[in-house]
C-alpha positions in Angstrom: 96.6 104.4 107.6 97.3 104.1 111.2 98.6 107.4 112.3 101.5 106.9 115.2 100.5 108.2 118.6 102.1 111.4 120.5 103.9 110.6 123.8 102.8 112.5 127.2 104.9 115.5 127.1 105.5 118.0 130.0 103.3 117.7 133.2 101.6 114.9 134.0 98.2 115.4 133.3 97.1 113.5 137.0 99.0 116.4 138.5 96.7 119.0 137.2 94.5 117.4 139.1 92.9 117.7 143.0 91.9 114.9 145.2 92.6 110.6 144.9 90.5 110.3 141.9 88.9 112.4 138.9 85.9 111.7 136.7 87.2 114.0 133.9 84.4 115.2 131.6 80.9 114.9 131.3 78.1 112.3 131.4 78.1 110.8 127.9 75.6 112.2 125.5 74.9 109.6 122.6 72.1 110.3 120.0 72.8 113.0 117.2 76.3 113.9 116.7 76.6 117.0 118.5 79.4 115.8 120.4 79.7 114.0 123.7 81.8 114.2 126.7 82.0 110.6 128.9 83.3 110.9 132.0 86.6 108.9 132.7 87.9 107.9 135.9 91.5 109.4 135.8 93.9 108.9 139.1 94.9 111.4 141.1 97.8 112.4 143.6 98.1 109.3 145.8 100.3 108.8 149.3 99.6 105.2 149.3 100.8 102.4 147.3 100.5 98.5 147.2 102.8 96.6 144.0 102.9 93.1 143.6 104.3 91.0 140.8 105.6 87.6 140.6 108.6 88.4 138.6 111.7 88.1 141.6 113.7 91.1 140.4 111.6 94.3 139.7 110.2 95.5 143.4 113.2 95.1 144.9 114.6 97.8 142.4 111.3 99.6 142.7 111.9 99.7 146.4 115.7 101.1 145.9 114.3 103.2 143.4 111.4 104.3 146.3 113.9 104.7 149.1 116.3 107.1 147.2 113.0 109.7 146.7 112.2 109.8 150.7 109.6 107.2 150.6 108.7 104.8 153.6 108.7 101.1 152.1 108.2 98.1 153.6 107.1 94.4 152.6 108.3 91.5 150.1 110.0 89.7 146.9 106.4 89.7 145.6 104.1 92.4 147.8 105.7 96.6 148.4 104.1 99.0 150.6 104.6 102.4 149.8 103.8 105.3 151.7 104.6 108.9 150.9 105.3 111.2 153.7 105.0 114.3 151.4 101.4 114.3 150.4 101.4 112.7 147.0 104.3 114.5 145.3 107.1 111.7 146.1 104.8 108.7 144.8 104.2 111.0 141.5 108.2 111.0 140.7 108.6 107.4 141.8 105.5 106.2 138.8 107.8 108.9 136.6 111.0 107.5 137.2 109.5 103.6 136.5 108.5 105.0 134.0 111.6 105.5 132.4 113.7 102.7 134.4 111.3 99.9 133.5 110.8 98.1 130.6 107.2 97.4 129.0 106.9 94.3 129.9 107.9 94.7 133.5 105.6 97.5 134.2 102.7 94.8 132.3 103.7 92.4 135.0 103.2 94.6 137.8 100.2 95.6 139.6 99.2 98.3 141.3 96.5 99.7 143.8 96.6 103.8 144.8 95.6 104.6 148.1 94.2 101.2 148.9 91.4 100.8 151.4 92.3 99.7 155.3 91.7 96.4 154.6 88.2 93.7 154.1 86.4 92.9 150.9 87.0 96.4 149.3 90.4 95.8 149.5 90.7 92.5 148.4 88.3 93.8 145.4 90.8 96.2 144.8 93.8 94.1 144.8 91.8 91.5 142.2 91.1 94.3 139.9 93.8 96.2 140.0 95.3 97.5 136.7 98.8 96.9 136.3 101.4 99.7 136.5 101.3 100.1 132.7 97.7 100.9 132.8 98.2 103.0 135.4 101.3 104.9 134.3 98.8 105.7 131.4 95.5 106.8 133.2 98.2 109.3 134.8 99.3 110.8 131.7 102.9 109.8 132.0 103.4 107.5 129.1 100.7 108.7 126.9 98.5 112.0 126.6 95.5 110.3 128.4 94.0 114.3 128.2 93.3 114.0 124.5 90.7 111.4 125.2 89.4 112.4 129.1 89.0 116.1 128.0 87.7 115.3 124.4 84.6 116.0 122.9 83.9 112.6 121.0 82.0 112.8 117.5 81.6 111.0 114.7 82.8 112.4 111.2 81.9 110.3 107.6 83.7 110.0 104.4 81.4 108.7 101.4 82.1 105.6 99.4 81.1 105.4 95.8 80.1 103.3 93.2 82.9 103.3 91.1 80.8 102.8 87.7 78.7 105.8 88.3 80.5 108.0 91.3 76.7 108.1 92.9 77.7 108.0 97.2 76.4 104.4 98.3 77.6 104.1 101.6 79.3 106.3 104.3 82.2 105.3 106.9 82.1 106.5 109.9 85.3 107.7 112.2 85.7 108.8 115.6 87.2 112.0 116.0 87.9 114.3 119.5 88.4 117.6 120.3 90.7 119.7 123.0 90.5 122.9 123.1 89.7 123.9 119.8 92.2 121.4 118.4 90.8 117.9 116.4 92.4 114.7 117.9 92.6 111.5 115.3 91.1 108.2 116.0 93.9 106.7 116.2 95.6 109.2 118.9 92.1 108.2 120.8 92.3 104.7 120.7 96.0 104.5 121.3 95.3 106.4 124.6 91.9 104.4 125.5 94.1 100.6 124.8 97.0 102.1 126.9 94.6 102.9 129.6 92.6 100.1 130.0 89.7 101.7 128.1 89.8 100.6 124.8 86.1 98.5 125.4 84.6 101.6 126.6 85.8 104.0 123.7 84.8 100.7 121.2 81.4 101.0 122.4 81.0 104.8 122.4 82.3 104.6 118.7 80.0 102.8 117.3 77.0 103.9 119.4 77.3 107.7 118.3 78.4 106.7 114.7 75.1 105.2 114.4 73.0 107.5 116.1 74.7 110.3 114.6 73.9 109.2 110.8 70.1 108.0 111.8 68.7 111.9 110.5 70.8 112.1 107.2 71.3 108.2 106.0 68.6 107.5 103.7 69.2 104.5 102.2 73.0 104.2 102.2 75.3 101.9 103.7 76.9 102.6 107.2 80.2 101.3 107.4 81.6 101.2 111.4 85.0 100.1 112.5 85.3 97.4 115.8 87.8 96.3 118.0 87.1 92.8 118.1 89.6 92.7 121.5 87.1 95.0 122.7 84.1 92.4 122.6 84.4 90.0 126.0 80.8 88.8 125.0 79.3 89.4 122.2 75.8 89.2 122.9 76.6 91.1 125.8 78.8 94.2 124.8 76.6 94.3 121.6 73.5 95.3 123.3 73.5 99.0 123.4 75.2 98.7 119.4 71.5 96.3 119.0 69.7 99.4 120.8 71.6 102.3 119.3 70.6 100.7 115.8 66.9 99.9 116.9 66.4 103.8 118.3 67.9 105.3 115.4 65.7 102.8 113.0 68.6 101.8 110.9 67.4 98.7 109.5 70.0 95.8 110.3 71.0 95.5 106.5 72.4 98.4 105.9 75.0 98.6 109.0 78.5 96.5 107.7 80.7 96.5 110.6 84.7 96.6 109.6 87.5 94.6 111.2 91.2 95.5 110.4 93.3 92.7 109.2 95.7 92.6 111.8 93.0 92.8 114.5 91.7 89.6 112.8 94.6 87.7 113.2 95.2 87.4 116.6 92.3 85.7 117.8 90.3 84.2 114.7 87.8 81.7 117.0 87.0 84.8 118.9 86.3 87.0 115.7 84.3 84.5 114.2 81.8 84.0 117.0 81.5 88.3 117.0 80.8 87.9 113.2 78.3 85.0 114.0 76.5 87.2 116.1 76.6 90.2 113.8 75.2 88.2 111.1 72.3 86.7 113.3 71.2 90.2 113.7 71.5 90.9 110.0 74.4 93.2 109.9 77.1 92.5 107.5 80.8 92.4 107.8 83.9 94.0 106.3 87.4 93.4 106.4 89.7 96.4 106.3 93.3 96.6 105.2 93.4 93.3 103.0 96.4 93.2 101.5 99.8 91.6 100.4 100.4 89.5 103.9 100.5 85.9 103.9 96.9 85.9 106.0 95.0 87.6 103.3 93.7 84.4 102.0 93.2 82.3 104.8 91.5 85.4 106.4 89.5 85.7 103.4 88.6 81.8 103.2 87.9 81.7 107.2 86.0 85.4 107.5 83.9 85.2 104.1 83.4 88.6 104.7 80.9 90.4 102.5 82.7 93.4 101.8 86.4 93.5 101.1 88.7 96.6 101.5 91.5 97.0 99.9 94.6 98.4 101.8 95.0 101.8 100.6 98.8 101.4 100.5 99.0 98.8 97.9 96.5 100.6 95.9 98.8 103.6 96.5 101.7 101.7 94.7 99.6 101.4 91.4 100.3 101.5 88.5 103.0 99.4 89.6 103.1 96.0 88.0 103.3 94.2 91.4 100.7 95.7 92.9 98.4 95.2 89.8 99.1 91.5 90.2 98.2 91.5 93.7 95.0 93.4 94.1 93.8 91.7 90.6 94.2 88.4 92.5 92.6 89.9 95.7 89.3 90.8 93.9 89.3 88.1 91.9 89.1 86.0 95.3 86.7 88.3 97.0 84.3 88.2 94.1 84.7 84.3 94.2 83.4 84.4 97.9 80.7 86.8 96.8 82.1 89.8 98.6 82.0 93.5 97.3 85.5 95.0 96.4 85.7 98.9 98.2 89.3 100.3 96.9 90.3 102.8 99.5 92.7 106.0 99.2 91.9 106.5 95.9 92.9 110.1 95.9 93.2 110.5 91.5 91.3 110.0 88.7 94.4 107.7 88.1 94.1 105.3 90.6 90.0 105.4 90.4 90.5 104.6 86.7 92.7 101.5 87.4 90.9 100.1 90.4 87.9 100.0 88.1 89.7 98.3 85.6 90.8 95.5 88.1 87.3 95.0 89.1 87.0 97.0 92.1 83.0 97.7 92.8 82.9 101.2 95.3 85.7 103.8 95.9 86.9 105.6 99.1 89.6 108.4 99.1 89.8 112.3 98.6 88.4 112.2 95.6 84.9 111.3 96.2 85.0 113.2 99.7 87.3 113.3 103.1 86.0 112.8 106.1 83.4 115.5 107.9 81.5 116.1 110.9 77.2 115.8 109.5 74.9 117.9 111.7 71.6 116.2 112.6 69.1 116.7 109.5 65.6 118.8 111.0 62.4 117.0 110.2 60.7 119.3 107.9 56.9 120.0 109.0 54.4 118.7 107.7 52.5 119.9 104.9 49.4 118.5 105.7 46.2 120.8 106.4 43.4 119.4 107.5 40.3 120.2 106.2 38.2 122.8 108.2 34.3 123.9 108.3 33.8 126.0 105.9 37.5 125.1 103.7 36.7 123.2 100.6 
């Protein structure tokens, strides 16, 4: 279950800041799962600002908008020049007050530079790349709480999955976490923030680099289950690399690393997902798919994806015994098994529901029952026992 995202609240976090630009945090740290700090590049107070859009109406009420706070604005229909006389504090309340006076899909059709270079290539760099003023109002904490991710400790915690005809643990999904200040922050909060932002490729990447390097001392030979943003992948056989090199240095062996894509992910670009799960399974990883359930696209998904693992959305298993969604899920691993997948029935949290998953023909379990989710400390190599043989030692 998706858990809905907190709105910014209070002071912006770019106003706690000093200077143009931040890097809030700490070099990232990937290889047990002690916790890592990346450093993100978060705005800061800015007297200078360029806006251009090709939609006729908004910067002409961005300009009113700028004029009534005591800002100096010149240019265009398509180009506005803002200037804050005030040291920063008069362009904060202008990205506020858009805030609230735009709607999403203006602020997505705006773009924006802070404190834009004199003028040459940099600037012309700048105006190319700029993020539009959505992005933006995000990275300044004004429309989300962009803190919980750039003052997070990032770690991985893992719930088991089980077989269901014996209980042994098979397999282990991994989930990012964060903590602020002593207080845990969802994955879901985190990559709600990073996608808002602009970041959600970076945070991808981070995920499932320190889920797999944080299992390497403890997974034996179970399963490691890792969740991707497929929107996140420009290339695969580019943004895949340090996954590749995370897998190599930990020496996970390819076959036992199943890489889970939620349905609705899946749905909005299949020809992209496909050639990310073409490259996945040329480098012998397998593939899940996450949430299947009672939507329309479960079996084209399921006849297009031929995933080899198949989870079932803990929801509808939720809703058992109901008749309806017996009928469902029965269909469901009925058509799985067909393509040769595994069947994992998720949030079973009673010996109820594990009972009549199994009875449907579900293979493995996830849920409270077998185990929640928990943070796994690197295991110590023991020392060896080994004593060689000395003169005089027989």
């Amino acid at each position: 279950m998706h858990e809905a995202p907190r709105r910014a609240e209070c002071q912006p976090f770019a106003a706690r800041l000093s200077g143009t630009q931040r890097e809030v945090g700490h070099p990232q740290r990937v290889g047990t799962n002690t916790g890592s700090h990346p450093t993100w590049e978060v705005p800061g107070p800015a007297r200078h600002a360029l806006l251009a859009t090709t939609v006729g109406h908004v910067l002409p009420a961005v300009a009113r908008t700028a004029q009534r706070l005591g800002l100096t604005v010149t240019g265009s229909p398509v180009l506005l020049d803002v200037r804050d006389p005030r040291g920063g504090h008069g362009l904060e309340l202008l990205l506020q007050r858009l805030a609230r006076e735009l709607t999403q899909a203006e602020t997505e059709a705006v773009r924006v530079v802070a404190d834009p270079p004199a003028g040459g290539p940099e600037l012309t760099a700048r105006l190319l790349c700029a993020p539009t003023l959505a992005v933006e109002l995000a990275r300044r904490g004004i429309t989300v709480e962009v803190g919980e991710l750039a003052e997070a400790e990032l770690f991985a915690v893992y719930q088991p999955i089980v077989s269901l005809a014996d209980r042994s643990v098979v397999a282990h999904e991994a989930l990012l976490r964060g903590l602020v200040d002593g207080r845990e922050v969802r994955g879901g909060d985190l990559f709600f923030v990073a996608e808002s932002a602009g970041w959600l490729h970076r945070l991808d990447r981070i995920g499932r680099e320190s889920a797999i390097a944080g299992a390497a001392s403890w997974l034996g030979d179970d399963d490691l289950f890792v969740n991707i943003a497929p929107a996140a992948i420009h290339r695969p056989q580019v943004c895949l690399a340090g996954t590749e090199r995370a897998a190599h240095d930990a020496g996970v062996p390819g076959g036992q690393l199943v890489f889970e894509v939620v349905e609705s992910h899946a749905i909005s670009d299949r020809g992209h997902l496909l050639s990310i799960l073409e490259h996945f399974r040329s480098l012998g990883w397998r593939v899940a798919l996450d949430d299947v359930g009672a939507g329309w696209s479960s079996r084209s998904l399921l006849a297009a994806v031929r995933p080899d693992v198949v989870k079932l959305d803990k929801r509808l298993v939720q809703e058992l015994p109901d008749d309806g969604a017996r009928t469902v899920l029965r269909a469901l691993v009925e058509l799985a098994h067909s393509l040769g997948a595994v069947v994992v029935a998720e949030g079973v949290e009673t010996e109820q529901l594990a009972d009549e998953v199994t009875a449907l023909g579900a293979d493995l379990g996830q849920g409270w029952l077998f185990g929640r989710p928990e943070r796994r400390l690197p295991v110590e190599e023991p020392e060896s026992r080994f004593q060689p043989v000395t003169a005089g030692r027989r």
